[in-house]
N, C-alpha and C positions, 0 to 999 in steps of 0.2 A: 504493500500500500504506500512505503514511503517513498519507493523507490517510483511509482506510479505518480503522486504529488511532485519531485522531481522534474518530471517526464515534461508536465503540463507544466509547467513553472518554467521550462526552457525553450518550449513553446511558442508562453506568453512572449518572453522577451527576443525571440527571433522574429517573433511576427513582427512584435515591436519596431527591431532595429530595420525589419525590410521595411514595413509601409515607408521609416523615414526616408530609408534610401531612396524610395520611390519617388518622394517628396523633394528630396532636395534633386533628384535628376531632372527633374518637370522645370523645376526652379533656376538651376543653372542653364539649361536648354531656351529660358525664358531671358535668362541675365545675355547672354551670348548675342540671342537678338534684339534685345531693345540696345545695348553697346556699340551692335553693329550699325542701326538704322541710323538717319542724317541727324546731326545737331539740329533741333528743331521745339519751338513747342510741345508737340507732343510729345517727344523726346524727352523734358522734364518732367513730366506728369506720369509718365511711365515709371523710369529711374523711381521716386518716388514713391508711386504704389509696390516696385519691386522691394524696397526696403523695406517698407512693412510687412511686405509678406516672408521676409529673412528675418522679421526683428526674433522671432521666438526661436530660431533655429539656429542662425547662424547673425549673433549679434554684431560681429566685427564686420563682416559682408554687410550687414543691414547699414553700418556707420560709411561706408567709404562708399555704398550706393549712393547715400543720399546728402553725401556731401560734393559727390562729382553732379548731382541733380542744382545745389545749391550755388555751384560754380559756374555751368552750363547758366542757368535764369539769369545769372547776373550778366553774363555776358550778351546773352539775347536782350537785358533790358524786360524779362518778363515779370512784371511784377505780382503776378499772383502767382506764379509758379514759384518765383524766390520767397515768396512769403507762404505759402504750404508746403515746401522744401524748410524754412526754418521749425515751422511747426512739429515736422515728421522729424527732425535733428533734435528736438524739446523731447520726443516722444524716446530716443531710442538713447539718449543720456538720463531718464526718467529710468527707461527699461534696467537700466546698468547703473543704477543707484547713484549716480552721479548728476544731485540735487538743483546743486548753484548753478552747474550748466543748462539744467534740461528749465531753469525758472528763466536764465538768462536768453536760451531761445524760444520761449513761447513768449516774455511779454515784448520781443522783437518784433515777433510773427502777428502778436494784439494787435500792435502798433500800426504797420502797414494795412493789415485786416480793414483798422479800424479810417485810415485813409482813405482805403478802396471800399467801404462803404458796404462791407457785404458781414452781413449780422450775423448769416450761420456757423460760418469758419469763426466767426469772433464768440458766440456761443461754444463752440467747442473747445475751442483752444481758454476761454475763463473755466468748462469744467474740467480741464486736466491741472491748470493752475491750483483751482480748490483741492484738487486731489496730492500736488505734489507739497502745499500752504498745510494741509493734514500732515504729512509726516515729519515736518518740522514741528510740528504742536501750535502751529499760529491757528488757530480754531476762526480766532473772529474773521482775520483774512481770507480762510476757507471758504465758511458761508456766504460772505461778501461776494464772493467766486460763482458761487452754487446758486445763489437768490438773483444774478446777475443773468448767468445761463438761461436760468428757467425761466425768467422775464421774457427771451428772446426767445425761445421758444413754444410760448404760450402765443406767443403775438401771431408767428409762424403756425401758428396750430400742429405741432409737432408732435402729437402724442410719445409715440416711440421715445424719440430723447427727453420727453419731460419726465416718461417711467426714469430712464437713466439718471437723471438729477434729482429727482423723490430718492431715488433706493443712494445714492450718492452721499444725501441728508441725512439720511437713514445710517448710514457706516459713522458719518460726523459724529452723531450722537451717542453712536455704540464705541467709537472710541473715547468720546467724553465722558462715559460711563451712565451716561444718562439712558439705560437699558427702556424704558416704558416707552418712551419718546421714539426711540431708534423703533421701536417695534410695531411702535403707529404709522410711521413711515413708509417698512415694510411692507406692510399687510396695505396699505395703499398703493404701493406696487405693484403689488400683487394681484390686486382687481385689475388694475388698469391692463398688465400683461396678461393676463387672463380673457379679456376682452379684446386684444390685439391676436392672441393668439401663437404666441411667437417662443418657442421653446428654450432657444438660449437665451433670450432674459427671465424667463420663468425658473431655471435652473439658477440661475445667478442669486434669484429672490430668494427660491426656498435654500438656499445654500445660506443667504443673510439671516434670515428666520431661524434658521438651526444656530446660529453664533451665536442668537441669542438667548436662544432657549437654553443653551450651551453654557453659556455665563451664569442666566437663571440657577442653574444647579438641575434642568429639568433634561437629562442626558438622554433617553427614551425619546423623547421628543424631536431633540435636537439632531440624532440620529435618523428617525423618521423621515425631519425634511431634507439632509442629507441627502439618504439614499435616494428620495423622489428626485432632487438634484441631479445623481451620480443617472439615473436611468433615460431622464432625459439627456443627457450627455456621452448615454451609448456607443452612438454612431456617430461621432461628434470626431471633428480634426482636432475640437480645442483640450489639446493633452493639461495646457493651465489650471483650467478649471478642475477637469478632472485630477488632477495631483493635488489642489486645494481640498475639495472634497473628501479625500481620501486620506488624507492627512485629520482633516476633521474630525470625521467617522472615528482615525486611531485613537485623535487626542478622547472624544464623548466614550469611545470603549475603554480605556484608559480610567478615567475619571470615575465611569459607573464601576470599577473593580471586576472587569470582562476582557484581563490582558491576552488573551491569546488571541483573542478578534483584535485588541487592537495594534497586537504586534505586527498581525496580519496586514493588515492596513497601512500601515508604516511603512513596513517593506514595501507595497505597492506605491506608495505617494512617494518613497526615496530612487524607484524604479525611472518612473515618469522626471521627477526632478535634475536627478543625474544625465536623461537622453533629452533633455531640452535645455538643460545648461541651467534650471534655475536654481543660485546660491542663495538667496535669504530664505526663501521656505527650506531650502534642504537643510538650513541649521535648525531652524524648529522640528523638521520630521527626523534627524538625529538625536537630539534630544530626548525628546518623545518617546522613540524608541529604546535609547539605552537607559530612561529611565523606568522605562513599563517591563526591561527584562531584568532591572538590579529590582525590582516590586517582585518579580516571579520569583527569582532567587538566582539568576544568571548574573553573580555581582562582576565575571570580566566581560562578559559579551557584553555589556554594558555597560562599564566602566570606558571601553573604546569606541561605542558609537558617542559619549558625552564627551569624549576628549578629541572624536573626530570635528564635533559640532564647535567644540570652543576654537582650535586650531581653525576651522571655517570663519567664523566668525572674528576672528585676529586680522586672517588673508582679506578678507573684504572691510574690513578698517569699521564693522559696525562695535561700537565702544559701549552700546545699551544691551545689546546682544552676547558682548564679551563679559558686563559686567552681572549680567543674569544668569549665564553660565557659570563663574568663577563661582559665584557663594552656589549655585547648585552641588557644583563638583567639593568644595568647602563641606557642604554638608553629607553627600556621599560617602566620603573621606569620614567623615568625622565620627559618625553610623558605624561605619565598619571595624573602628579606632585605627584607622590610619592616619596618626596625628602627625606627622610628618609632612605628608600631604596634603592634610587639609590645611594645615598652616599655608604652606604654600601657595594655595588658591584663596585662601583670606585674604594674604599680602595682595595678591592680581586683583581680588575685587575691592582692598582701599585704593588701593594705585590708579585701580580703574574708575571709580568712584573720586579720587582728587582728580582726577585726569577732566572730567564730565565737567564737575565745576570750574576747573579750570578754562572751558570753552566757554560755557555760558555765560563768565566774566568779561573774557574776552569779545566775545558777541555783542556785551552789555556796553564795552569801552568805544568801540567800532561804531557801533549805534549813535552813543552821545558826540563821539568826535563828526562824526557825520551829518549829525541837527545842527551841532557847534559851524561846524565848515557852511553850511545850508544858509544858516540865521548869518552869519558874516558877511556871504556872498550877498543879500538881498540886503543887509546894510549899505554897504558900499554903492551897491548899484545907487538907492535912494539916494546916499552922498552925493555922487556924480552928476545926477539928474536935480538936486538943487544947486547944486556949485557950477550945472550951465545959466542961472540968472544972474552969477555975480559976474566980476571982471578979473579976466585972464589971468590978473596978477595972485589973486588969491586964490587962484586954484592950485597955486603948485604950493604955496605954503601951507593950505589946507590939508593937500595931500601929504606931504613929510608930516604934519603932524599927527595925521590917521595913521601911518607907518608908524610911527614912536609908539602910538597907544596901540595898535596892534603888536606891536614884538612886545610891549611890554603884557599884554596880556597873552599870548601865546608862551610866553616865558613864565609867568604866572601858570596857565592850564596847564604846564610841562612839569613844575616843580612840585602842582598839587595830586600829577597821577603815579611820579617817582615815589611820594609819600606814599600813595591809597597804596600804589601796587607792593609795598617795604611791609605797612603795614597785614596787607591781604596775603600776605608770604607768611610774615608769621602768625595769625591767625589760623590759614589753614594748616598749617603744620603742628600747630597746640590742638586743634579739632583734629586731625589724625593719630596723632598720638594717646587723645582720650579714648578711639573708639577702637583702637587696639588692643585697651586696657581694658572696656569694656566687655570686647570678644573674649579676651582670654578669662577674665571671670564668670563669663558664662559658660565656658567651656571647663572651668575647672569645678563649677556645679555642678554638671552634667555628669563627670565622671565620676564625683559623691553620688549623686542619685542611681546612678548604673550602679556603683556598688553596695547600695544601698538594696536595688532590686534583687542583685545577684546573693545577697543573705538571705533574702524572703524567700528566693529559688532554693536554696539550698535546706531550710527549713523545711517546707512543701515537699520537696525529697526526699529529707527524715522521715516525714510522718507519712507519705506513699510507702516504705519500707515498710513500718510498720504495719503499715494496711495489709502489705501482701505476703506478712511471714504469717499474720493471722491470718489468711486463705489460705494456706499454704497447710496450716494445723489440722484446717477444716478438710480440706482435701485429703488430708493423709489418715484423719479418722474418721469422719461419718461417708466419706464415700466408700473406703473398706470396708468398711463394718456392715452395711446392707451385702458389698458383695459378697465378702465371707458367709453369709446366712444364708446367701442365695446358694454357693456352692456346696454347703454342706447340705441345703436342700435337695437339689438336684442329684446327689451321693445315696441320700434317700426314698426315692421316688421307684427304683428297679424293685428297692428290698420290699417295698408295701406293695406295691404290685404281683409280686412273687407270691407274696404273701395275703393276697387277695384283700388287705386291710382299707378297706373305701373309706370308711371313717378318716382312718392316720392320712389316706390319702388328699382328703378334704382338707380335714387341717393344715397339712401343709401347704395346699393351693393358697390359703388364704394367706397362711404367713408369707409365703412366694408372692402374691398378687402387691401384698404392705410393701415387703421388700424395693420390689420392681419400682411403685409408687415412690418411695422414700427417695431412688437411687434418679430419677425422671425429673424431681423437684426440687433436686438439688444441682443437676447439670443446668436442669432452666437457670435456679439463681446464680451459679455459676457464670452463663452465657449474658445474663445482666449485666454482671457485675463487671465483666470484659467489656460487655460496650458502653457504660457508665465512665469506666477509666479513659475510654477513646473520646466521649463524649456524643458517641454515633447513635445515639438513641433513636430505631424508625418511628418518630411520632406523626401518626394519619390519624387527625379527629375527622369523625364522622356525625352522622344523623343517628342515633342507635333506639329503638326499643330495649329499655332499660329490662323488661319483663323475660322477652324474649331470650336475652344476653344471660342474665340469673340463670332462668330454667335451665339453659344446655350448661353450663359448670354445676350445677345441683346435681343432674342427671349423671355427668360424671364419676360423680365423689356418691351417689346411693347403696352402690357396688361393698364402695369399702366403709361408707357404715356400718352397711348389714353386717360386718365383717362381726364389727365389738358386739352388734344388736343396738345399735343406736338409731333414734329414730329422727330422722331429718327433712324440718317440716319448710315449707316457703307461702309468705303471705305477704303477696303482691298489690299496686294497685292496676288498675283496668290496664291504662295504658299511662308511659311515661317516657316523653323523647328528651334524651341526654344528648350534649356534645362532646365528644371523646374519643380516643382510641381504645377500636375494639380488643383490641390483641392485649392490651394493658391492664383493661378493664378485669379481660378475663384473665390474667397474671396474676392481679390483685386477690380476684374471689379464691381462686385454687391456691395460692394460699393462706387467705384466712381461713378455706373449707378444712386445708389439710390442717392446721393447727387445731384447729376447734376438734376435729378428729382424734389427733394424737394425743392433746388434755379430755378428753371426755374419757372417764371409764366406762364401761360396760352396761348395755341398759341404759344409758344417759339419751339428754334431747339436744337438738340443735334445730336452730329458729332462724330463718333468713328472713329479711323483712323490708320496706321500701316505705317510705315516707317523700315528702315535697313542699315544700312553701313557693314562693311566687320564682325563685331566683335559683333554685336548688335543689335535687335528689337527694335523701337521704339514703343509703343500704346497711344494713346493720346485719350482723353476725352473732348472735347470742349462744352460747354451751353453758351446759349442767357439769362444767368440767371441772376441775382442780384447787384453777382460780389460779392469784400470783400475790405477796404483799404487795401492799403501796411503795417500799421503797427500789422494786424493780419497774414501776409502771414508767418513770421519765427516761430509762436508759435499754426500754422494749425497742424502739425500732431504731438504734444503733447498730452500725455494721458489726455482726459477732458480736453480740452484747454479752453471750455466758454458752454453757451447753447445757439444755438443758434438757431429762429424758419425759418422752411421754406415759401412760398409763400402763402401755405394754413394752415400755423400756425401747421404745423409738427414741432415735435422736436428732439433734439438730443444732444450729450454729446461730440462730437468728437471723441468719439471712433473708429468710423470706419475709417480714413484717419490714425488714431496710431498705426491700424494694418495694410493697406495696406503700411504702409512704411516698418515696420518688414517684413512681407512677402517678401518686395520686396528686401529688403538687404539680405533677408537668402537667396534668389535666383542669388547672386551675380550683384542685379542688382540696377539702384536708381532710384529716383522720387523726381520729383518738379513743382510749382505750379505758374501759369500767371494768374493773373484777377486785377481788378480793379472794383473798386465803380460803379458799374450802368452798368456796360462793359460784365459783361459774365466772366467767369472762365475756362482756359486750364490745365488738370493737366498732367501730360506726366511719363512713367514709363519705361524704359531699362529691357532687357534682354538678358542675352546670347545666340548667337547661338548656333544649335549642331552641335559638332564637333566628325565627327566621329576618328578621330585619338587619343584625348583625353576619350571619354566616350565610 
């Protein structure tokens, strides 16, 4: 079978790598002739569309397309081809995570758009701005983008791209974490493509819908519209989505604690990622992965897809990506007590952590010198344009004196950012050093509280010893002891035969029949008491006839009343539906039946009986037997409480009342016990009704 999973699995990925082949042979066959045709108009617009259609395949071909596209326009003088040639250059520095370029060609490409007068390219190229404005975290610029687009495309009657800037909205607020909002959105989407008709934006939607369900905590769900997702995208060329998808799926089987579906899946989403080139998903579906198989128990197989994703994520300069990683692998490490290592990746995620703030200072500095240099230049200007009223003469002394007061306050701004930055140096270097200090105290709790657990383990293990040298007693005396009786029985049984003795023969049936009984009801507690230790107890509540259920363990155990001459009565009501497992239920009776047996001497009564209030079954077990003091009734249904012999010198370990208590607590229900010295013994047991509103 494995070798068959194999088979198909090598399959997939051949089919794989042929379709691409196929794809890029159409494409190159495609490149070859648009190259060859005349420098022309059309000529750009081709160039163009060919780089888009390399951008997911072959990104570096997609870049030198459409810059020889960008080259060509200029030289023609075409101006909408050089300005949707810059566009498609915004697009494939976008694709290749390269921010400042892909924002520096698209509001070029606004620019001219916005010259030539044509509102849908300008529409466009504002919703990919809000998209690239999102991954820098400028939120408000974003929207400004998005409310902008869909402005123009409302006007346009565009349905189609107004879904796309709704569900656009929609991502904004699910990264702003404002989940309810994002899901209104949505589900707005979602009518609209619903009513269009059109399956890859409907896939796209329920793929959103799932993120958030996904967030929610509601992983069922989010899987759900996943998959509706993944199957409209079947037959689909678009491998992006589908590695989105599938990565999804791993992360919500992952979450919901379903790691082998979501291993599954991982590997499929790191398949697709690897043959389309894409590196920022592929550090999440690495991730993902090596940490859904160190959760299984696969601590190196997944120690190296986390250390393949951090080394990914280094290569590609994502520092948010690097610093999420480190304290994962930090805590990994730390899990395992690889404190060597984790140290290690502590250091990488402060380092990486001063590093972060380090930029956003700098960003902060660059900003204000920027307003500084802005608010200057519009000074000046004003200057100049009053200083043409006055006369010649004073405009040049005017001007040296604007130079004085500018060096001297440029000289000023210089001295006051030498200070900020002296002091934001040491600053952050006293905040590093705290949170060093910080870490290693929490980690040196950590390793108190581990050995703190590891005594409480080791206690727990004491006192399991002890559990099982007392089984261990029980086994080695009351399960021999029925057998020895049973073989010297059988030794017996030729000679009264022989000896035509029917009587002796009876007799011994019945001591044989005790026997067998005794030796039946002690493997059952036995077999308990095995899955008690595992914890594997099969509990199936069901609908039961409470009446029904009594009668066949009554009918059972009649046999071996008659045995002593005891007579064993049941006073039931009409009808009584309990919730419970059957198999427990009847575990329970047989053995109260058999104890009340074994205490009752000869001639004695036994009374089963069933009572009920609004919420609850009573079953009660009464014998004319023995009885027991008071000061053994609170230490009766302890594991082996004593050994104690029945009327006819049966034995037993108390085993069987330490499971009928279990039993009765998993069934939500309880049990306790009436007798006295010489008095006869009531043990009485609860159960829940069934309620059909709850079950």
């Amino acid at each position: 079978m494995r070798f068959f999973n194999c088979f198909i699995l090598v399959l997939f990925l051949l089919s794989g790598i042929f379709n691409n082949s196929l794809a890029s042979n159409e494409l190159d066959s495609l490149k070859k002739e648009v190259l060859s045709s005349p420098d022309d108009t059309n000529k750009v617009l081709q160039l163009k569309d060919l780089s888009y259609k390399y951008l997911k395949i072959q990104s570096d071909t997609s870049f030198l397309l459409c810059k020889k596209a960008i080259k060509l326009s200029e030289e023609l003088k075409y101006d909408f081809g050089y300005a949707t040639s810059l566009n498609q250059m915004g697009l494939v520095f976008k694709y290749q995570t390269q921010y400042d370029s892909a924002l520096y060609y698209y509001n070029k490409s606004l620019t001219l758009f916005d010259i030539l007068k044509n509102e849908f390219e300008q529409a466009s190229i504002l919703n990919r701005l809000g998209n690239v404005y999102k991954r820098y975290g400028k939120f408000d610029e974003s929207t400004e983008c998005f409310m902008k687009s869909l402005k123009i495309y409302q006007s346009l009657n565009d349905s189609t791209r107004m879904s796309h800037i709704i569900n656009n909205i929609g991502v904004l607020y699910y990264d702003r974490g404002e989940l309810d909002k994002s899901l209104e959105y949505y589900l707005l989407t979602l009518e609209i493509n619903k009513k269009l008709n059109q399956e890859s934006n409907l896939a796209v939607t329920y793929m959103n819908i799932g993120n958030v369900y996904g967030e929610l905590g509601s992983y069922n769900k989010s899987v759900e519209y996943y998959k509706m997702a993944l199957d409209l995208l079947a037959n689909s060329d678009n491998k992006y989505d589908q590695m989105l998808l599938l990565h999804n799926i791993g992360n919500s089987y992952e979450q919901n604690g379903k790691l082998k579906d979501a291993i599954n899946f991982y590997l499929k989403a790191i398949t697709i990622q690897k043959e389309i080139g894409e590196k920022e998903m592929l550090i999440f579906s690495l991730q993902g992965l090596g940490n859904t198989l160190i959760k299984e128990g696969s601590f190196k197989e997944g120690e190296k897809y986390l250390i393949q994703s951090f080394d990914l994520a280094n290569e590609v300069q994502d520092i948010r990506k690097s610093h999420r990683l480190a304290i994962n692998l930090y805590e990994v490490y730390l899990s395992k007590g690889d404190y060597k290592k984790s140290v290690k990746y502590l250091k990488d995620y402060v380092d990486i952590e001063d590093q972060m703030f380090s930029l956003e200072k700098k960003a902060q500095i660059v900003e204000l010198e920027e307003k500084y240099n802005a608010e200057k230049r519009e000074q000046q200007i004003a200057f100049l344009e009053k200083e043409k009223e006055i006369q010649q003469l004073e405009i040049s002394k005017k001007e040296i004196e604007n130079k004085q007061k500018s060096f001297q306050r440029n000289a000023l701004i210089i001295l006051v950012i030498v200070v900020v930055s002296v002091l934001l140096y040491y600053f952050i270097d006293s905040k590093k050093r705290k949170k060093l200090n910080q870490l290693l105290l929490k980690q040196n709790t950590k390793i108190t509280d581990q050995r703190i657990e590891i005594a409480k383990q080791n206690d727990y293990l004491l006192e399991s010893n002890k559990t099982k040298d007392k089984l261990f007693q029980i086994i080695a005396h009351d399960l021999r002891s029925p057998l020895v009786s049973m073989e010297s029985i059988t030794q017996l049984i030729p000679y009264w035969v022989e000896e035509q003795d029917f009587e002796s023969l009876s007799r011994l049936s019945k001591t044989l029949e005790l026997s067998v009984n005794n030796v039946l009801s002690l493997i059952d507690n036995l077999l308990n008491w095995a899955l008690n230790q595992q914890g594997k107890f099969p509990y199936k509540p069901e609908n039961i006839n409470l009446k029904e259920n009594l009668e066949e363990t009554i009918d059972v155990y009649r046999p071996i009343a008659q045995i002593k001459n005891i007579e064993l009565k049941f006073k039931p009501l009409n009808k009584v539906m309990v919730f419970a497992d059957k198999n427990m239920i009847f575990t329970v009776m047989r053995n109260l039946l058999n104890n009340a047996v074994k205490f009752t001497p000869e001639n004695g009564e036994i009374t089963v009986g069933i009572d009920r209030n609004q919420q609850f079954a009573k079953v009660w077990v009464k014998d004319s037997g023995i009885g027991m003091p008071i000061s053994k009734k609170e230490a009766v249904f302890e594991l082996a409480n004593g050994h104690t012999k029945g009327t006819k010198g049966e034995t037993g370990k108390g085993l069987g009342l330490f499971f009928c208590k279990e039993f009765v607590n998993i069934n939500n229900g309880d049990i306790y016990i009436e007798s006295k010295k010489g008095r006869g013994t009531t043990i009485t047991f609860t159960l829940p009704l069934f309620n059909i509103a709850e079950n």
